[in-house]
C-alpha positions as CSV (number, residue, x, y, z in Angstrom):
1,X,-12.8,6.3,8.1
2,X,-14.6,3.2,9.5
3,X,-16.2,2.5,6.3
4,X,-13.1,2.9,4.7
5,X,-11.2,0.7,7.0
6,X,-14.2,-2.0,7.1
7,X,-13.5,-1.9,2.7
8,X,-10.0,-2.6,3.0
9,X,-10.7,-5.7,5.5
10,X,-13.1,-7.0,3.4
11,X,-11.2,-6.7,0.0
12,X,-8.0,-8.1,1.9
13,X,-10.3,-11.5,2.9
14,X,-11.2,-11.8,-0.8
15,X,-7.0,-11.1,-1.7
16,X,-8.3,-8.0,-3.7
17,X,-6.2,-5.2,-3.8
18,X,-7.8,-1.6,-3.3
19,X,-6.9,1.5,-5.4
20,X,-8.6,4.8,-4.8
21,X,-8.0,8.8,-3.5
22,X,-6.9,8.6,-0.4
23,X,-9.8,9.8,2.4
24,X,-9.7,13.5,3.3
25,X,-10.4,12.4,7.1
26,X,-6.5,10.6,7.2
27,X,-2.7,11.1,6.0
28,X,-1.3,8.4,3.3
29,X,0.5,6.5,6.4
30,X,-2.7,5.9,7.9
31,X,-4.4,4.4,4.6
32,X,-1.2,3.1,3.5
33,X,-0.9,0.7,7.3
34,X,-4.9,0.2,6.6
35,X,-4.1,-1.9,3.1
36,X,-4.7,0.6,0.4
37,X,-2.7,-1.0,-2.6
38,X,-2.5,1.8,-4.8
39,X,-3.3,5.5,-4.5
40,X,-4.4,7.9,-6.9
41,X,-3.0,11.3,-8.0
42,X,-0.8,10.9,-5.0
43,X,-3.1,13.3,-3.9
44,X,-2.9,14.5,-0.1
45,X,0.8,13.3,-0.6
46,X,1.6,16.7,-0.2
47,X,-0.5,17.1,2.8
48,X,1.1,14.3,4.2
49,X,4.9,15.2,3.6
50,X,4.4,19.2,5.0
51,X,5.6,20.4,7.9
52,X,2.4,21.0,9.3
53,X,0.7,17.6,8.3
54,X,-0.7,17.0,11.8
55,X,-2.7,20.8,12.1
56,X,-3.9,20.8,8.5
57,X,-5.4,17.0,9.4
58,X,-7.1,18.5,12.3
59,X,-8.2,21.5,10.2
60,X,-9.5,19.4,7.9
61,X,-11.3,17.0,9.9
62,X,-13.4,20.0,11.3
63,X,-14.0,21.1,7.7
64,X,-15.6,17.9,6.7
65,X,-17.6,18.3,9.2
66,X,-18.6,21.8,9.2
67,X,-19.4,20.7,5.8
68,X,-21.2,17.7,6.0
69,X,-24.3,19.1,3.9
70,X,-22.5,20.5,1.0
71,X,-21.8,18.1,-2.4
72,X,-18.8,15.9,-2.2
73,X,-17.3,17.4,-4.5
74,X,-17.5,21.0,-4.1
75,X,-16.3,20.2,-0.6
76,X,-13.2,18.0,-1.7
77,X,-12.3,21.0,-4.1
78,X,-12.8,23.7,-1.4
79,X,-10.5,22.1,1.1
80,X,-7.9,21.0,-1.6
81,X,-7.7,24.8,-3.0
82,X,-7.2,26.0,1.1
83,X,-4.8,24.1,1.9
84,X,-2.6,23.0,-1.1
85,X,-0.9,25.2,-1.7
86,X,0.5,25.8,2.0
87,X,1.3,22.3,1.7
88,X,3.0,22.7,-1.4
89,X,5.2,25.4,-0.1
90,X,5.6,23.7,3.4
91,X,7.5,20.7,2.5
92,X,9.9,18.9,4.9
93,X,12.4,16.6,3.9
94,X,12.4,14.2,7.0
95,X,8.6,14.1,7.3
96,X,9.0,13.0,3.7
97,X,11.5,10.5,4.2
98,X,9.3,8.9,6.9
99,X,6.1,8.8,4.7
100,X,8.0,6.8,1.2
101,X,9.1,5.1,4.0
102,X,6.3,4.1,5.2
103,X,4.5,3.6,1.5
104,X,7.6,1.1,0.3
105,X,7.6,-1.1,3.8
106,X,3.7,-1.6,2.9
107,X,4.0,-1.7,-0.7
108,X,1.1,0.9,-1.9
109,X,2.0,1.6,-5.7
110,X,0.8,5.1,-6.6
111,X,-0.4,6.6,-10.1
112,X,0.4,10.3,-10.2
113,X,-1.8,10.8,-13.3
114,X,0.4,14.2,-14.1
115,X,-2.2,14.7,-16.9
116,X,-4.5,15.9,-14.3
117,X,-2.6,16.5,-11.4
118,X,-0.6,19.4,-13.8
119,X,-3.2,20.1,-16.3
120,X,-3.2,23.8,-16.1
121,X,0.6,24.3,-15.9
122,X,1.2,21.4,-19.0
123,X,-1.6,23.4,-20.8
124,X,-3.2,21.0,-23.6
125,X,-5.6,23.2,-24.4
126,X,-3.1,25.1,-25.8
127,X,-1.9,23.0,-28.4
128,X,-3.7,23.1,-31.9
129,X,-2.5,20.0,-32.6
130,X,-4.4,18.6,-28.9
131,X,-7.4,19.9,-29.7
132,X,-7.5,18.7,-33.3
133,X,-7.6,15.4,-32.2
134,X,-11.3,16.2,-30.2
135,X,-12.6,15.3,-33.7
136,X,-12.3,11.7,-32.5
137,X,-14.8,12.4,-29.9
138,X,-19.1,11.7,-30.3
139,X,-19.5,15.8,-31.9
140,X,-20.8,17.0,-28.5
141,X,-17.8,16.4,-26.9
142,X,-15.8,17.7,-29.5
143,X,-17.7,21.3,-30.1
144,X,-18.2,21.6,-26.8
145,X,-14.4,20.5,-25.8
146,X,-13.0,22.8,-28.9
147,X,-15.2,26.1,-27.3
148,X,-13.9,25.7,-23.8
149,X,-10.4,24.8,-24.7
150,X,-10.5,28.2,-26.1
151,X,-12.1,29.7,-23.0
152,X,-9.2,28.2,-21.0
153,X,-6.5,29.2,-23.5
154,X,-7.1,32.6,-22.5
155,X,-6.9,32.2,-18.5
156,X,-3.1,32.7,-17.0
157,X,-1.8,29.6,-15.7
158,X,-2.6,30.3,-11.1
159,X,0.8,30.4,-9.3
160,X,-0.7,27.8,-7.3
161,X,-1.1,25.5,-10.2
162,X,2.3,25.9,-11.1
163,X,3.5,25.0,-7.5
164,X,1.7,22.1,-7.5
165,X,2.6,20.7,-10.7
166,X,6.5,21.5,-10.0
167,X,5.3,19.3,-6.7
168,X,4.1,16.6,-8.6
169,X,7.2,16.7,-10.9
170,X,9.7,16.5,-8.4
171,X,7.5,13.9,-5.9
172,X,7.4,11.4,-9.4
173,X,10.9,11.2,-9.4
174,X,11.1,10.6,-5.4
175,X,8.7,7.8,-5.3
176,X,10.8,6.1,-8.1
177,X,13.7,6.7,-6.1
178,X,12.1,5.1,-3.0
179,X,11.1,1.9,-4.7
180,X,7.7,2.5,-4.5
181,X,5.9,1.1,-7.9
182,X,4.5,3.4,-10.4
183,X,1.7,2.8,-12.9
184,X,0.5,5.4,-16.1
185,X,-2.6,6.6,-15.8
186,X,-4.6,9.4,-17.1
187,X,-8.0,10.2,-15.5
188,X,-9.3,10.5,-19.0
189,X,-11.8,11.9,-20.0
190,X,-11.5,14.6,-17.6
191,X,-9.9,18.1,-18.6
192,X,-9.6,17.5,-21.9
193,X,-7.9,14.3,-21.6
194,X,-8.7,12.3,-25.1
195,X,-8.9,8.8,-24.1
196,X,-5.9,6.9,-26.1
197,X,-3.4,10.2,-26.5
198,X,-3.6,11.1,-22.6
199,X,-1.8,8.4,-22.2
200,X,1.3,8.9,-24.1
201,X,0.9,12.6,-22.7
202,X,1.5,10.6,-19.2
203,X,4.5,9.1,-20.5
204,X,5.7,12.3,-21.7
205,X,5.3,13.2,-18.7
206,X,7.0,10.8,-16.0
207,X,10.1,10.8,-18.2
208,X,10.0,14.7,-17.9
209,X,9.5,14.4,-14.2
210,X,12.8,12.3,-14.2
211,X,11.9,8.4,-15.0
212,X,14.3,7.0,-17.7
213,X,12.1,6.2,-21.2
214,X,11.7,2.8,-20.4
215,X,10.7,3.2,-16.5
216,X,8.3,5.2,-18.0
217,X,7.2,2.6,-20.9
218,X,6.7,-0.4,-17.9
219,X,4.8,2.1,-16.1
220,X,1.9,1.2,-18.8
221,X,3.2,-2.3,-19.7
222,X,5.4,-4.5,-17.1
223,X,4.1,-2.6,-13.6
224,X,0.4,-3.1,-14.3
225,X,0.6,-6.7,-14.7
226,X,2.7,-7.4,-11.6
227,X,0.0,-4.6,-9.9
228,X,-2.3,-7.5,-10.5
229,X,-0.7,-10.5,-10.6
230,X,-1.1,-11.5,-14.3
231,X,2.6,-10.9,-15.3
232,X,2.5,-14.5,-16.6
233,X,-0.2,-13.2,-19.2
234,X,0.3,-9.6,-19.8
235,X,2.8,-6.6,-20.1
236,X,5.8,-8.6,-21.9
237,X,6.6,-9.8,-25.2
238,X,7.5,-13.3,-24.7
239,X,6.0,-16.6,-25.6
240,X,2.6,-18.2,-24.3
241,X,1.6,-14.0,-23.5
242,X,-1.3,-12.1,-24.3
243,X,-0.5,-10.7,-28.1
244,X,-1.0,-7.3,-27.5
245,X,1.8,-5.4,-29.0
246,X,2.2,-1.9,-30.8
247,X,4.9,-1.7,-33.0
248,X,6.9,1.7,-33.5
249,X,8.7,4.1,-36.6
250,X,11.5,5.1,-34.1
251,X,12.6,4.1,-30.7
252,X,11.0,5.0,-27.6
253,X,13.8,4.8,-25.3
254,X,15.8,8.2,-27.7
255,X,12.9,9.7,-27.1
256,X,9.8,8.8,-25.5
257,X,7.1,10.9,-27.7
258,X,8.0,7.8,-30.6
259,X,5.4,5.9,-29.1
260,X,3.1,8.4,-30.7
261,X,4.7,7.4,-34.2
262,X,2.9,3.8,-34.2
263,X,3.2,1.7,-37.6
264,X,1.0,-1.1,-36.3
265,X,-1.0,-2.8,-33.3
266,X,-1.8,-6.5,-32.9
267,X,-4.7,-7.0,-30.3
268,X,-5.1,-10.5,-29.5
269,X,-3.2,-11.4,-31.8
270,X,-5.1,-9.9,-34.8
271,X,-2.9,-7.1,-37.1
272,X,-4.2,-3.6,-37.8
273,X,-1.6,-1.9,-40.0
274,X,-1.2,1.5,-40.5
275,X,-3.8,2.4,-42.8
276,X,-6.3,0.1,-40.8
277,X,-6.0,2.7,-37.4
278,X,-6.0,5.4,-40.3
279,X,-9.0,4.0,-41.7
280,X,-10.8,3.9,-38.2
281,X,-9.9,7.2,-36.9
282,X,-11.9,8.4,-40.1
283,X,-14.7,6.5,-39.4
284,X,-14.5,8.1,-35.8
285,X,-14.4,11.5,-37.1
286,X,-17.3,10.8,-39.9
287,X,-19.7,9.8,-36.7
């Protein structure tokens, strides 16, 4: 926690802003007052809004210490799978209330990154038509992507991964509601997440959590360039900006899986047409 705190201090006398998982060691108030920006996953969110946020804290506390010579991760996974799923199923509404409270006063955006956060309830590696697409990747990651992708097709989705991704669904829609910003993002490559198509996954994904089409659409455009001050450069289309537009067969805001039906891109100005992405996905999938 001090190091975390000394980060914060230091980035806030060089007016950077801080993203990053909130610590295990605090609640999202406490890193929210300390000057964390943004947060990802909104993980320990749910933590934070339960009931019993103040005896899991101090049950956690003890098992970062109890655990101080395991790997970070294994120990961040451990304590997440003992106690997120209480959390989950221990939500109260006015310890809520108090914590988007708290996150809109001191203006720390989150990224839910539902790709991840509901991965094994919203099932990918399902989808033929998902895994096709691995044959983008270098040919490692594609073989050995395609094999487990059909190892995890076969495991039943855990009732605790459903809870948690009906969690994140409904806590998108809350945040939104609380006039706390929101940004897309994907955690690619993690889980299967192709770099490029996680991200219109994402979108899929706020709208289905309860963002209109085109809250979802700034999410990736508008809300990143305010996030860091460059909305005079990036994130509109509108004289004197960056040129970096995608151009669409059908309209988004019907139905937001039509950004996935792209005609064209310009990047910086310079036009790729249709059969110039087609022409580079092949030469992807020849290497």
């Amino acid at each position: 926690p001090e190091t975390f705190a000394a980060v914060l201090a230091k980035a806030k006398s060089y007016s950077k802003v801080v993203t990053g998982h909130v610590p295990l060691s605090m609640d999202v108030i406490e890193a929210s007052n300390l000057g964390m920006r943004s947060m990802e996953h909104m993980r320990n969110l749910e933590m934070s809004c339960s009931e019993d946020y103040d005896s899991l804290l101090q049950v956690r506390r003890q098992l970062l210490v109890d655990g101080a010579d395991q790997p970070g991760g294994d120990l961040r996974s451990s304590i997440h799978s003992a106690q997120r799923y209480h959390s989950v199923q221990t939500q109260d509404s006015d310890r809520r209330e108090v914590v988007l409270n708290a996150l809109a006063k001191n203006n720390t955006w989150q990224i839910p990154t539902l790709t991840i956060v509901a991965a094994r309830e919203n099932r990918v590696f399902d989808r033929a038509a998902w895994v096709n697409d691995f044959r983008y990747l270098p040919k490692s990651v594609h073989e050995r992507w395609t094999k487990n992708a059909e190892e995890f097709s076969e495991i039943p989705t855990p009732i605790e991964s459903v809870a948690f991704a009906n969690w994140a669904y409904d806590m998108v829609k809350r945040v939104d509601e609380a006039g706390i910003g929101i940004m897309a993002g994907t955690d690619t490559p993690i889980f299967f997440l192709t770099p490029g198509f996680s991200l219109h996954e994402e979108l899929r994904l706020l709208v289905k959590s309860g963002l209109t089409p085109m809250k979802a659409i700034e999410a990736a455009t508008t809300k990143p360039a305010e996030y860091f001050g460059l909305e005079n450069q990036l994130g509109t289309i509108e004289s004197g900006r960056v040129a970096d537009l995608i151009l669409l067969d059908a309209n988004p805001l019907h139905d937001i899986t039509n950004t996935q039906k792209i005609n064209s891109v310009m990047k910086s100005g310079k036009l790729y047409t249709r059969a110039d992405l087609d022409r580079m996905l092949q030469q992807l999938e020849t290497n």
